[in-house]
N, C-alpha and C positions, 0 to 999 in steps of 0.2 A: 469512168464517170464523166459527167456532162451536163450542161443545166437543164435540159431536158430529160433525165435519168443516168440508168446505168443498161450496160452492156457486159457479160462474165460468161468467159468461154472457160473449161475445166481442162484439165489435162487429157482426160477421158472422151473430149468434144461433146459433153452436156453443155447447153446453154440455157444462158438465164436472162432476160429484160425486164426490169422495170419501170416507170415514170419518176419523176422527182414529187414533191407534193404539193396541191397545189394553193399556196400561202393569200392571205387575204391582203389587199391593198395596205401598204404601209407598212408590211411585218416587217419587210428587209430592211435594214439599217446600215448594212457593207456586207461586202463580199469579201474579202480577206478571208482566208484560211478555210473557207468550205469545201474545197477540194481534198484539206488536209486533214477537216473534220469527217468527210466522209473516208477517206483510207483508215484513219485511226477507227472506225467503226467495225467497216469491213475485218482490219486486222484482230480487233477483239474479238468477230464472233468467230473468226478461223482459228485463232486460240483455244476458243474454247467450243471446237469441234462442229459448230451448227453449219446447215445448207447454205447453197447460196442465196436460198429467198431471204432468211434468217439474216445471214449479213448483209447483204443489199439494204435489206431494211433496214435495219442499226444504222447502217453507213447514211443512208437516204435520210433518216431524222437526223442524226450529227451534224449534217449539214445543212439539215435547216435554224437545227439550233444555232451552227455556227451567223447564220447571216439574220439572225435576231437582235446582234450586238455589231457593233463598228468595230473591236476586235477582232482577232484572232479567234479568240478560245473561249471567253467571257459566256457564251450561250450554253456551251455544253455544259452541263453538270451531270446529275446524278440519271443514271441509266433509266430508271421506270420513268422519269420527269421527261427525258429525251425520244422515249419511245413513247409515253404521250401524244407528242405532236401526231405519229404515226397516226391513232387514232382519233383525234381530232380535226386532222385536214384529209380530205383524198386525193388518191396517186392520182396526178395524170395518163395517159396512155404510152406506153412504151415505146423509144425511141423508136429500138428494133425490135423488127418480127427473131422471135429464141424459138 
């Protein structure tokens, strides 16, 4: 993960790239903990079995939610709220070519 997106290579050598999203003037209010709201993403949707666009994308709003607050953690809340963003902003273009 990266502030430009994500990069996910599988054990299998599937690959996956996405963008980060991309947020309107002012949304950021601190960085703190996005890094670690995107893993805590990621790791929920491997939990519960989904691909890696699936998680990426979890991961990708987590992290947006996370830098909506000067916190840590304060942004994320409830999962459909967080995948909101998802659907409200669009991805940027992929770091890397998957």
């Amino acid at each position: 993960h990266m502030p430009e997106g994500v990069y996910i290579r599988g054990r299998n050598g599937d690959r996956y790239s996405s963008g980060s999203l991309v947020l309107p003037q002012g949304f950021i209010k601190g960085k703190v903990g996005a890094g670690d709201a995107f893993c805590a993403g990621m790791l929920y949707g491997l939990h519960e079995g989904w691909d890696f666009e699936k998680c990426a994308r979890l991961g990708t709003c987590c992290a947006a939610a996370s830098l909506a607050h000067e916190g840590a953690s304060e942004g994320v809340g409830k999962l459909e709220d967080v995948l909101d963003l998802g659907r409200k902003y669009p991805e940027s273009d992929p770091p890397v070519r998957a």
